[in-house]
C-alpha positions in Angstrom: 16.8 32.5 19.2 17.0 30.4 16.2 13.6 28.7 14.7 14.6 25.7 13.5 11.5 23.0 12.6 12.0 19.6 13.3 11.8 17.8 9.7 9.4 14.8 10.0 11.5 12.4 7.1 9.4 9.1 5.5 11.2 6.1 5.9 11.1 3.0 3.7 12.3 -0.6 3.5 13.3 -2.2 0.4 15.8 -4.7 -1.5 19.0 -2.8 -3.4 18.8 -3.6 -6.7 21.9 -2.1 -8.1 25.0 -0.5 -6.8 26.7 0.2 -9.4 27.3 3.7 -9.1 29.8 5.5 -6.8 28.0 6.4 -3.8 24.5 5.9 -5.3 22.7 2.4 -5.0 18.8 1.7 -6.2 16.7 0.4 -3.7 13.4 -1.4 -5.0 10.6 -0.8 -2.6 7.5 -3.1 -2.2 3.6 -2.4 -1.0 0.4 -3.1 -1.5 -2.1 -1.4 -2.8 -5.9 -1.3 -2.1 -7.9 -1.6 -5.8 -10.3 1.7 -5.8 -13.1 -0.7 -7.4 -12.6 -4.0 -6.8 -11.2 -3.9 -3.0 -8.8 -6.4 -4.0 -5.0 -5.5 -2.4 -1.8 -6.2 -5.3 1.4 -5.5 -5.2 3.5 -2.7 -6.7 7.2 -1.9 -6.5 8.9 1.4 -7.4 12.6 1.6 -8.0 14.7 4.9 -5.9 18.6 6.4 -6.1 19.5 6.6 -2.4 22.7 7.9 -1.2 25.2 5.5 -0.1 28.8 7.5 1.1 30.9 4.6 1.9 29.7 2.3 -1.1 29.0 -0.6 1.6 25.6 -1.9 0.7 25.5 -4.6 -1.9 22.8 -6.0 -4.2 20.1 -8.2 -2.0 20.6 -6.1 1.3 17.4 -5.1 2.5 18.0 -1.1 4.0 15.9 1.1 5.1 15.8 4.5 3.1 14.9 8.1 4.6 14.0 11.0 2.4 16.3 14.0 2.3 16.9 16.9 0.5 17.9 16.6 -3.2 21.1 15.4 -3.5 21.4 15.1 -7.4 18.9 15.3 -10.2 17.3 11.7 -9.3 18.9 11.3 -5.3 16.5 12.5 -2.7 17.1 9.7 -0.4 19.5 8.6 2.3 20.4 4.7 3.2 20.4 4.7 6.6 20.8 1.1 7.9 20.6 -2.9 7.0 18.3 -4.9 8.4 
């Protein structure tokens, strides 16, 4: 009997910023965040490599990105669709 655990992976939307790379593309991913003091929500964007195999997203598709395991020093997520 194998024990395998079922992996529960975080998913993210965001806009690809550059796909420049073979098989890589950087996905910029917006939220908000709540201000500890003030209460007051703002917005904050951080930039991630995602794995692309076929090179067919372009700059300005919005994807949705799934973590994975590390793929290269900077790659530990997947692109997994368009929407």
């Amino acid at each position: 009997m194998e024990n395998k655990k079922e992996v529960k992976r975080r998913k993210l939307e965001g806009v690809v910023v550059s796909d420049k790379m073979e098989k890589t593309a950087t996905v910029e991913v917006e939220r908000f965040k709540k201000h500890s003091r003030y209460l007051k929500y703002f917005k904050t964007s951080k930039k991630y490599k995602a794995h692309d195999e076929k090179n067919e997203y372009k700059t300005g598709d919005k994807v949705v990105i799934e973590s994975s395991r590390p793929l290269s020093k900077d790659k530990r997520w997947v692109i997994v669709s368009k929407i």
